[in-house]
C-alpha positions, 0 to 999 in steps of 0.5 A: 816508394817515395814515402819510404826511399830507403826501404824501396831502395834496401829491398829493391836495386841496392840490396846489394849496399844492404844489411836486413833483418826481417822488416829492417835493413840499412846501408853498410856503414862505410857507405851511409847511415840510413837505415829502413822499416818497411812499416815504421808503425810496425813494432816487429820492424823496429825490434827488428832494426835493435838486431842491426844497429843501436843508433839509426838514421831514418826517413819518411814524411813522419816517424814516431819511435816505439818503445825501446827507441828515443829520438836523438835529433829531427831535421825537417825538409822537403822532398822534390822531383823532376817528372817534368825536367831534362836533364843538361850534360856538363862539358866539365864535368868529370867523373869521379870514382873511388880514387876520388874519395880522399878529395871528395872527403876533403870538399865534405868537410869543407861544404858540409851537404849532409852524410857522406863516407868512404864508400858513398861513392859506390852508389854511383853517378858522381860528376865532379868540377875542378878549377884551373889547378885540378883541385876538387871544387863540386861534387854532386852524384846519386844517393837512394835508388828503387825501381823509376827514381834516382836521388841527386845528393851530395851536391856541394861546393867549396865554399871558395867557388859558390856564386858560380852555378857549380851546383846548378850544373852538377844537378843537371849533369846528374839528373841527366844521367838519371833520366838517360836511364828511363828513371826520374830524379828527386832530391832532398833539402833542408826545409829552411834552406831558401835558396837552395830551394829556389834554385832547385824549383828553377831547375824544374824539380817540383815539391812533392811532400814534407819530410824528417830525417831523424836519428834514434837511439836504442835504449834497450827499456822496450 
């Protein structure tokens, strides 16, 4: 299942956040834009996918488009997972909700952690900081789902308040969610982002493989 998150997530617990056709599936568009294959070497999936979307998001240790399909952008990064960590409760962390959305959309711009939208926050788990004014300053909450595993994601910081373990504590506030639940988190992170790296081996999450996450067009000649 960590091989294809997405897929196990889409035909497993979040199938509810699911569009699908036949060996494709993605999350609705107001909630994020990855999309899945349950075999990304199956051409039937990808004509499949042409039923869903002209444009996809996908993820794996590798994906190479077939015809009909051309890559749009590929980003690299390395998936980790915390089978031996604990989780640590946050005594400031507040949770967030969709009331929360137009702050949470406000801190994304500001910190840029990746794909987030309106309803990102249905996927559940998202704890929140804020500073002595009340304004959102970090955010982290949970992302794919399947059946044992739970991603951390969206950890982000404005960056007025980085330096100051928000991340940190936010990570372990949601993996403690995670592992309350008898389930295991893992995470996402650009493979050239060092410290982020560092800091996440320090929390206990340990590498368990490479991956791309990659944008394809449909161009209609397959």
């Amino acid at each position: 299942m960590l091989n294809n998150p997405v897929w196990a997530s889409l035909a497993g617990p979040q199938a509810c956040f699911a569009e699908a056709a036949g060996d494709a599936a993605r999350y609705l568009p107001e909630i994020s834009p990855f999309c899945a294959l349950r075999d990304p070497g199956d051409p039937a999936g990808w004509r499949d996918l042409a039923t869903l979307t002209d444009v996809a998001l996908l993820t794996g240790p590798s994906i190479t488009p077939l015809a009909g399909w051309e890559t749009e952008s590929v980003m690299h990064g390395q998936q980790m997972i915390g089978q031996s960590m604990t989780g640590v409760d946050d005594p400031e962390a507040v949770r967030l909700t969709e009331h929360d959305v137009p702050e949470m959309l406000e801190l994304v711009a500001r910190a840029q952690p990746g794909p987030f939208r309106k309803r990102t926050v249905d996927l559940g788990g998202y704890l929140g900081i804020r500073d002595s004014s009340g304004r959102l300053v970090a955010m982290a909450g949970e992302r794919f789902r399947m059946p044992g595993w739970a991603e951390v994601s969206a950890v982000c910081t404005d960056p007025e308040f980085r330096g100051q373990g928000l991340g940190a504590r936010l990570t372990m506030a949601v993996a403690a969610g995670i592992l309350a639940r008898g389930e295991l988190p893992f995470l996402h992170v650009v493979s050239d982002n060092d410290d982020a790296i560092r800091l996440y081996e320090r929390l206990g999450f340990e590498h368990s493989g490479e991956v791309v996450f990659a944008s394809f067009r449909h161009s209609g000649r397959g």
